[in-house]
C-alpha positions as CSV (number, residue, x, y, z in Angstrom):
1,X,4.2,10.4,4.6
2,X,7.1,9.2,6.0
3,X,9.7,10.8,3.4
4,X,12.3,11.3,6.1
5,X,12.4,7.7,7.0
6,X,12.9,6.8,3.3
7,X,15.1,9.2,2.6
8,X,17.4,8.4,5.3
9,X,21.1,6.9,4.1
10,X,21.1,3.5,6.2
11,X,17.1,3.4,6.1
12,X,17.3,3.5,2.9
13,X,19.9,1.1,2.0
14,X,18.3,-1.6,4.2
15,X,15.1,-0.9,2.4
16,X,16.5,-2.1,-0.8
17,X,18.2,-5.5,0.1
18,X,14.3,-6.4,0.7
19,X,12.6,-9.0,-1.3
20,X,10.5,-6.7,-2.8
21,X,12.7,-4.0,-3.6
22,X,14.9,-6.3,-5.1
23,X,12.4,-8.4,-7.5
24,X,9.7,-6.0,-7.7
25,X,6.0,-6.9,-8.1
26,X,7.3,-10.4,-8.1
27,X,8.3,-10.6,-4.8
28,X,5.2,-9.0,-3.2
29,X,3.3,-12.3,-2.0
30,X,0.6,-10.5,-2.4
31,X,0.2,-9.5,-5.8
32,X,-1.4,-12.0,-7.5
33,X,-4.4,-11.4,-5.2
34,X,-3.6,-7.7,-5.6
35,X,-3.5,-7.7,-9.3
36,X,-7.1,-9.7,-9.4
37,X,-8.6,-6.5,-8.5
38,X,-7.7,-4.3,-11.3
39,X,-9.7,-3.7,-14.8
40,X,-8.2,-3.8,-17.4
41,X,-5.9,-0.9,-18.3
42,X,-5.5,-0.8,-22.0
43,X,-5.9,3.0,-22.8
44,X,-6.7,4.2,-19.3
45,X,-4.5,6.7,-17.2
46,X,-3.4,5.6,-13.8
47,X,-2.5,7.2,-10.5
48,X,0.3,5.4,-8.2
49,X,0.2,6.6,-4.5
50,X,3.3,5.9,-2.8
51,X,5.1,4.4,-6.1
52,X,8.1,3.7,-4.5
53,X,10.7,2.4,-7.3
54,X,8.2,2.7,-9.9
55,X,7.4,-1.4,-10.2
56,X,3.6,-0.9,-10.8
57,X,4.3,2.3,-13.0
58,X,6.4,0.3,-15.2
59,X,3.8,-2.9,-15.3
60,X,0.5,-0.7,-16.0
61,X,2.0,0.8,-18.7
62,X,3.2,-3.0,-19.7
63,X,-0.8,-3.4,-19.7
64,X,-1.2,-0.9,-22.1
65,X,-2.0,2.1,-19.9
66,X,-1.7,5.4,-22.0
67,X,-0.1,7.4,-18.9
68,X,0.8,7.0,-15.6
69,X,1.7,9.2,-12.7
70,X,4.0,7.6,-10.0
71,X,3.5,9.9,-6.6
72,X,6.1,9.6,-3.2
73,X,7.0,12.0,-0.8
74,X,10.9,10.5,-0.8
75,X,13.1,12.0,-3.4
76,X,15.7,8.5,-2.9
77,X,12.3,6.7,-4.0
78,X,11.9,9.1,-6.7
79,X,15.4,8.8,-8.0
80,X,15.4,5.1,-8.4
81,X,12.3,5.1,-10.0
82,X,13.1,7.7,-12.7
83,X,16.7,5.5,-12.8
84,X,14.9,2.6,-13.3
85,X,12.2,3.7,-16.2
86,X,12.7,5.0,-19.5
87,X,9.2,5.6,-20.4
88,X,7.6,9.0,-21.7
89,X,4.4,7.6,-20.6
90,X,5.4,7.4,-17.1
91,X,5.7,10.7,-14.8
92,X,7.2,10.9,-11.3
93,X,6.6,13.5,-9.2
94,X,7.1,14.5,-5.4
95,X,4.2,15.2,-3.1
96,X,2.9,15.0,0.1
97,X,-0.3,12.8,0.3
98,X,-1.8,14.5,3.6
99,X,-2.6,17.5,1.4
100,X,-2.8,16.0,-2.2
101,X,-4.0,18.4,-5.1
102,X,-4.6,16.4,-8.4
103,X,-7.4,17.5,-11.2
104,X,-11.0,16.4,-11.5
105,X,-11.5,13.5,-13.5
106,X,-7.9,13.1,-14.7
107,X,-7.6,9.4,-13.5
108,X,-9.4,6.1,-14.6
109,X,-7.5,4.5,-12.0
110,X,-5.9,5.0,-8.5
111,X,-3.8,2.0,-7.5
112,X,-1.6,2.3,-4.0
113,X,0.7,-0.3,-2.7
114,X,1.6,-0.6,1.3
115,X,1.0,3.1,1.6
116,X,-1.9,4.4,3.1
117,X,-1.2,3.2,6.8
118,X,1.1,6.0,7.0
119,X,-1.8,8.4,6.3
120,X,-3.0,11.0,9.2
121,X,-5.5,12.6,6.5
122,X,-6.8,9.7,5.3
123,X,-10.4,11.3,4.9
124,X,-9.1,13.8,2.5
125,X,-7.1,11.8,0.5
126,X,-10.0,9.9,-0.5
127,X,-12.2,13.0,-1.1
128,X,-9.3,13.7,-3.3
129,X,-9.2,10.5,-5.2
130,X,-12.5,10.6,-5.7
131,X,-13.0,13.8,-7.3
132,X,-10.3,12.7,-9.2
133,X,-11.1,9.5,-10.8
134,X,-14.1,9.6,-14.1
135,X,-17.5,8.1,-13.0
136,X,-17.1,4.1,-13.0
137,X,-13.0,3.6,-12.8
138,X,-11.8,2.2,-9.7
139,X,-9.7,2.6,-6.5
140,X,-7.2,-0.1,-5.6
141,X,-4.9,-0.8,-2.7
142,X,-3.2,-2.7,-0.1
143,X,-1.9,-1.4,3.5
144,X,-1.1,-3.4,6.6
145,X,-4.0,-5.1,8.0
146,X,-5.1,-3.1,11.4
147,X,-4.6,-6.1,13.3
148,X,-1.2,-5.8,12.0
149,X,-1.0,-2.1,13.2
150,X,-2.7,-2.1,16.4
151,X,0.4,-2.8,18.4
152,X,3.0,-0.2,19.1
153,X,5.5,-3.2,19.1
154,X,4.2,-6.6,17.5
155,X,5.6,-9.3,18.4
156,X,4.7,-13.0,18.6
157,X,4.0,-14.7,22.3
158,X,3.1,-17.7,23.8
159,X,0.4,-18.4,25.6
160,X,-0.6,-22.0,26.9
161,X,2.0,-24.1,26.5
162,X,3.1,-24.4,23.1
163,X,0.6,-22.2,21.1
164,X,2.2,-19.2,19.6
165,X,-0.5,-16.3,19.0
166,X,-0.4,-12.6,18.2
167,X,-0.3,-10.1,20.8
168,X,-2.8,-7.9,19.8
169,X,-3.2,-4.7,21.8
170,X,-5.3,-1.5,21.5
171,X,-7.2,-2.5,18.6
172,X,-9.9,-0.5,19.4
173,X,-7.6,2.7,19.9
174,X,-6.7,4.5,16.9
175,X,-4.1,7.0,16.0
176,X,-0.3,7.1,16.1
177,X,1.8,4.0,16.1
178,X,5.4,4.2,16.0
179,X,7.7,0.9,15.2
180,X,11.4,0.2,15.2
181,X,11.4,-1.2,11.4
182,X,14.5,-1.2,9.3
183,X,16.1,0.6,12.2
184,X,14.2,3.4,11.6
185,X,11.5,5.4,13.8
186,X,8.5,4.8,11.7
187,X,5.3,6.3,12.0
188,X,1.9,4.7,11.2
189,X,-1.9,5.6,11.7
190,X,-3.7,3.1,13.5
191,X,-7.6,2.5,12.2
192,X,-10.1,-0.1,13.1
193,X,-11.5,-1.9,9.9
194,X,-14.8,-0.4,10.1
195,X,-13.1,3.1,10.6
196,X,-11.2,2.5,7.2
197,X,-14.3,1.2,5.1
198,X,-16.4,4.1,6.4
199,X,-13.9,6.7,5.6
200,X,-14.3,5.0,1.8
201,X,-18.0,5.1,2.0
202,X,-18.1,8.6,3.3
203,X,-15.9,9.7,0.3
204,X,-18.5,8.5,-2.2
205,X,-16.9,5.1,-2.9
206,X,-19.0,2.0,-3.0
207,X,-17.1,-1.3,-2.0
208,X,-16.4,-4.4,-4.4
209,X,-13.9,-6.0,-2.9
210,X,-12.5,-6.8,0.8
211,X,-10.0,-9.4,1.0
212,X,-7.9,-10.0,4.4
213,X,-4.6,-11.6,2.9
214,X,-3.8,-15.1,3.6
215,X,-0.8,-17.0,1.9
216,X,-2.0,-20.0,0.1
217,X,-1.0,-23.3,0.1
218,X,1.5,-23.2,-2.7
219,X,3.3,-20.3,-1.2
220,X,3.8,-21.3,2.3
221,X,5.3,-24.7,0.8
222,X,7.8,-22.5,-0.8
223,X,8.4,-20.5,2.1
224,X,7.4,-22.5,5.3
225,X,8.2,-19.3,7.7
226,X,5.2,-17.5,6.0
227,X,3.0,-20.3,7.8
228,X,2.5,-18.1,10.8
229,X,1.0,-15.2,8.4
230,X,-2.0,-17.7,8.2
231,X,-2.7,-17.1,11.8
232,X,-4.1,-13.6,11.4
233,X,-4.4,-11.3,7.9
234,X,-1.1,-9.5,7.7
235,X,-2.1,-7.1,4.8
236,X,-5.4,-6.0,3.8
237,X,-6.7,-5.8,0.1
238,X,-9.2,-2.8,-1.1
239,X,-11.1,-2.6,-4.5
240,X,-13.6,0.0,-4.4
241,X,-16.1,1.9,-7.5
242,X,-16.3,5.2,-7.9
């Protein structure tokens, strides 16, 4: 986890004048497709891997969730969070997701939001999750697409004339990439698709739901520079059974 990136002064202050640090769920573009995914959590007790501020914390238990633990390796994350909730139901706590320890069958959800690109034990974590979780509850998350990922600098280029396209490079080589983001050194694990999907399957997880996210209509109307984000799948949506 990148918890020294986060808690970084500057890092950290640039991170919150984003759009989604500064409306929450609501200004993820994402989360209404996000949010399809999920069961209904009246009465069910929820894991959040990489909560961040605490947004989906504070919505599941909005939902009716009867407790929720918010996990991030960044005590600045953990800090706003707990700032930002007053909520028994809700628990913060530090921890490093490379070697997570949770209980068996203590969950009857895992959610995780833009997180799990940054993990190096990716394999465990999902061994973990799934020992975790009761019988028939469900894993949920988003991280950036690997197309997204593959470069060790994306960028946009143009090639023939006037056509803009992505520069896509070592797609097919996994491992390390580090990117100049926020103007921070930030490290991210690089995985082909079918890589991440057979890590899930490995762990004992059966797939219901692959979604490669595409702005719709409505929302590139409102925002016309998300137009380009149509041209290849910027973040990639995960529902899976246990």
């Amino acid at each position: 986890m990148p918890s020294d990136v986060y808690d970084d002064p500057e890092f950290f202050r640039r991170y919150a004048e984003l759009g989604r640090s500064v409306a929450g769920l609501a200004g993820a573009p994402e989360w209404p497709s996000l949010r399809a995914l999920l069961p209904e959590l009246r009465g069910r007790r929820v894991v959040d891997l990489g909560c961040g501020y605490g947004w989906f914390c504070r919505w599941a238990r909005e939902q009716g969730a009867a407790a929720v633990l918010g996990l991030d390796g960044s005590e600045k994350m953990l800090a706003r969070a707990q700032a930002m909730t007053a909520d028994s139901g809700i628990a913060y706590r530090r921890a490093d997701l490379e070697e997570l320890q949770l209980d068996e069958r203590a969950f009857d959800l895992a959610f995780s939001s833009l997180t799990l690109h940054y993990i190096q034990n990716l394999a465990g974590l999902f061994a973990t999750l799934h020992r975790a979780l009761v019988a028939g509850s469900r894993l949920v998350f988003s991280m950036e697409h690997p197309i997204y990922t593959a470069p060790s600098r994306p960028e946009w280029v143009t090639a023939g004339g006037d056509r803009t396209v992505w520069a896509l490079d070592r797609y097919l080589v996994e491992g390390e990439r580090r990117t100049d983001w926020l103007g921070g050194n930030v490290v991210k694990r690089h995985r082909t698709l079918g890589s991440l999907l057979n890590l899930l399957i490995g762990a004992g997880f059966a797939l219901s739901h692959v979604e490669e996210w595409t702005p719709t209509d409505e929302q590139v109307a409102a925002r016309p520079e998300w137009a380009k984000e149509r041209d290849r799948p910027m973040f990639l949506l995960v529902g899976a059974c246990r």
